[in-house]
C-alpha positions in Angstrom: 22.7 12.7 2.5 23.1 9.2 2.4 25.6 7.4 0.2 24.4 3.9 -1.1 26.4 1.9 -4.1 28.4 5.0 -4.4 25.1 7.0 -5.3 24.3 10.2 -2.8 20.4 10.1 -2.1 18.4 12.5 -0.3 17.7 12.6 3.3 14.4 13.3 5.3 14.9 16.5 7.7 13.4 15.2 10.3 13.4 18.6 12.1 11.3 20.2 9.3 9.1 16.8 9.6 8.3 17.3 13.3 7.2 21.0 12.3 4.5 19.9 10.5 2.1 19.3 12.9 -1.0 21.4 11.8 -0.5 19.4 8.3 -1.1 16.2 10.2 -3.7 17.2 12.3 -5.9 18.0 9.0 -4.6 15.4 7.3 -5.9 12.5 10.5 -8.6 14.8 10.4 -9.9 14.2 6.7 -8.8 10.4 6.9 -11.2 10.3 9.6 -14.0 11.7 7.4 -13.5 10.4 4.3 -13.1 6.5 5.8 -16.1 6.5 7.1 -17.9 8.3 4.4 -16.0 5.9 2.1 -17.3 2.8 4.0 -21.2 4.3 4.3 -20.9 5.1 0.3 -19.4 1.4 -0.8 -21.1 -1.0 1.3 -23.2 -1.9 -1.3 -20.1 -2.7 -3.6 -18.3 -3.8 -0.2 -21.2 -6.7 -0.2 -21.2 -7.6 -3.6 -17.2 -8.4 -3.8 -17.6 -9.9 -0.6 -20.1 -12.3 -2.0 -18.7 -13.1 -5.3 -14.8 -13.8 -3.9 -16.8 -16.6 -1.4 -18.7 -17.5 -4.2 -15.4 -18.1 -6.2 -13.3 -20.1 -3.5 -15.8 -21.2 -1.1 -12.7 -22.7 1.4 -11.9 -19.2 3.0 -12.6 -15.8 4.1 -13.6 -12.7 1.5 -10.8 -10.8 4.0 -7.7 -11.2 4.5 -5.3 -9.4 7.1 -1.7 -9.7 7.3 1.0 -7.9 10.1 2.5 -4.9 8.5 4.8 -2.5 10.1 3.6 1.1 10.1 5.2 4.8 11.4 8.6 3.6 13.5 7.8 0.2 13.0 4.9 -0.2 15.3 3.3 -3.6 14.6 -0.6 -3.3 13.0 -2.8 -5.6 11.1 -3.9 -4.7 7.8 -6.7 -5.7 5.7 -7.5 -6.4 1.8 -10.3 -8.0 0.2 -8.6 -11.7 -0.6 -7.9 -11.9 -4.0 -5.4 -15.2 -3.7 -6.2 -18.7 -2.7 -6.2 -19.7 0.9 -2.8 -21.4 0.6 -1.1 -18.4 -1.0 1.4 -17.6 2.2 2.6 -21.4 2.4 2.6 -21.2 -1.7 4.8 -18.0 -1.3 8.2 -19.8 -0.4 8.5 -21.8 -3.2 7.8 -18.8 -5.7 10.4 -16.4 -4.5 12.6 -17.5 -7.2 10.6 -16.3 -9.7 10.5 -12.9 -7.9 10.7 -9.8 -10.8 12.3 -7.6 -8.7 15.5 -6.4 -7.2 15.2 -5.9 -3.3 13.2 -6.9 -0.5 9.5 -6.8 -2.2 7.9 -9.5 -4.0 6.5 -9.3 -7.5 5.1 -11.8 -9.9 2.9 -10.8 -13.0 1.4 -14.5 -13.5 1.0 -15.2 -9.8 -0.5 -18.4 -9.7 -1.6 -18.2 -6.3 -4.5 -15.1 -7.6 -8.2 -16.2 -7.9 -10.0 -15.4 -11.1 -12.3 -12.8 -9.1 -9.1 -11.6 -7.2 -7.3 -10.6 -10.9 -10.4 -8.5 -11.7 -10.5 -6.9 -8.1 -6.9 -6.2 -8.4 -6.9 -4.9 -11.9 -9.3 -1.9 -10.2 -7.6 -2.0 -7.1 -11.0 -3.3 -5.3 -8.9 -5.6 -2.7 -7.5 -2.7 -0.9 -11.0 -1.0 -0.3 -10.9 -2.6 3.1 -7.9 -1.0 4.3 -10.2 2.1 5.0 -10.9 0.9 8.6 -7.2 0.5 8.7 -7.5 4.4 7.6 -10.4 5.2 10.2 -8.4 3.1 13.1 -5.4 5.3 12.9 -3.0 2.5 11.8 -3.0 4.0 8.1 -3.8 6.9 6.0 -5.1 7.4 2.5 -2.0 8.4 1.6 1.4 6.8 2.3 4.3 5.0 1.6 3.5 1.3 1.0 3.2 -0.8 4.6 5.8 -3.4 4.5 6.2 -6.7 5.6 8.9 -7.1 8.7 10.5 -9.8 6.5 11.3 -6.9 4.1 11.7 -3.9 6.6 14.5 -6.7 8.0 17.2 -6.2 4.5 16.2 -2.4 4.7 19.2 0.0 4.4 19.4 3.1 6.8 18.1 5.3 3.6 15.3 2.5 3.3 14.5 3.0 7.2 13.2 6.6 6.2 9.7 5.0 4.5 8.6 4.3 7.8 8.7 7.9 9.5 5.7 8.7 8.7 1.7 6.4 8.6 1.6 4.5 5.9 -1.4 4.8 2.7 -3.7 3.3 1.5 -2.3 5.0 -2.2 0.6 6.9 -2.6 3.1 7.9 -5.5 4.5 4.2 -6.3 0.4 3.2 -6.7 -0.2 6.1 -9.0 2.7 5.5 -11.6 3.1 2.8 -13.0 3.7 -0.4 -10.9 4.5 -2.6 -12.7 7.6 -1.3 -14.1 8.7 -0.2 -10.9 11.7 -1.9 -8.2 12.1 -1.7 -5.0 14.7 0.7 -5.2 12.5 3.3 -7.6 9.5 2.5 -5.0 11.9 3.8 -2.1 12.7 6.9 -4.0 9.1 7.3 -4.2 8.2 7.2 -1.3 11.1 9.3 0.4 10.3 12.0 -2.4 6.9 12.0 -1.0 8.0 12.2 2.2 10.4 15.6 1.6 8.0 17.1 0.0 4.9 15.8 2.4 1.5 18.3 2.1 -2.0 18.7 1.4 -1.8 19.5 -2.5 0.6 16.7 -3.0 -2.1 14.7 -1.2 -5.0 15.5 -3.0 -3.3 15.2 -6.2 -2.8 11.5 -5.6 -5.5 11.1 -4.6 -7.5 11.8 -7.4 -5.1 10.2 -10.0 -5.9 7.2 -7.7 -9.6 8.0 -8.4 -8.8 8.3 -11.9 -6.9 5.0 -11.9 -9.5 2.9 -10.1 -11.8 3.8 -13.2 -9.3 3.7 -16.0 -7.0 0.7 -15.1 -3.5 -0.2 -16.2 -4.2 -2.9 -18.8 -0.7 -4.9 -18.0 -2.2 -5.2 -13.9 
């Protein structure tokens, strides 16, 4: 157990982790499978965001990639469709007072920095469709704890540290609740509570509410 603001949380077995080595076989398996199926499927809808986030700020790429850190903090590039302008990472120091949150995350519900295409593509969760050649690359799974930044895995507590034992997803239990209401702290918990209980049912069960979110979106996104 660890012991953080007087609070005891939970700890990872790391032991009973390392056991589960059929699970991640299957799991790297279906990531494998349903990437590339995923990719084949969308390309048409692949192309058309494409198209209309060039057609909407004409000055950059439709991709954007970023360094996150992944399993044990090994260093990986991950992609999103660009839903901000192409300033947004210089824009970002002078917005971090307006951060919502507690912790090392950033969130801001009016962010001026997001296109007008890139609200609508993150209101259905459309910018993170690239992130399945992450997924087919081996850098990420479908489902995961969030990848962070290293400027946030650097104020990480010990009990923090434990998000990054294991790939992280494309969707995971922080994505499926909701979002918007939820700190860093309650995303940790998340996450770590995934991680304890890490199988293939839990899996598939997120990832159909993610399905089921994609097509029904939170209105306050």
């Amino acid at each position: 157990m660890y012991q953080q603001d007087g609070e005891v949380l939970p700890k990872v077995n790391l032991r009973e982790l390392k056991r589960k080595g059929l699970f991640f076989t299957i799991k790297r398996a279906f990531d494998i499978v349903a990437s590339l199926c995923g990719m084949v499927i969308l390309s048409p809808i692949l192309l058309i965001i494409a198209i209309c986030i060039k057609v909407n700020d004409p000055k950059g790429s439709f991709i954007y990639s970023q360094v996150r850190l992944g399993k044990n903090q090994r260093k990986f590039r991950m992609y999103k469709f660009r839903s901000m302008y192409v300033d947004a990472d210089e824009r970002l120091k002078d917005l971090l007072k307006y951060n919502e949150v507690n912790g090392a995350m950033f969130k801001m519900h009016d962010d001026p920095r997001v296109t007008s295409i890139g609200r609508i593509i993150r209101k259905y969760s459309l910018d993170e469709l690239p992130q399945l050649w992450n997924v087919l690359k081996g850098d990420m799974s479908l489902v995961g704890p969030r990848p962070p930044l290293e400027r946030e895995v650097n104020q990480y507590t010990d009990y923090d540290m434990q998000r990054l034992m294991v790939k992280p997803g494309c969707t995971g239990l922080w994505q499926v609740g909701d979002r918007n209401a939820v700190g860093f702290d309650e995303m940790v918990q998340l996450d770590i509570q995934y991680i304890r209980r890490i199988g293939l049912w839990q899996d598939f069960s997120i990832i159909l509410r993610t399905f089921y979110i994609m097509i029904v979106p939170n209105t306050s996104a």
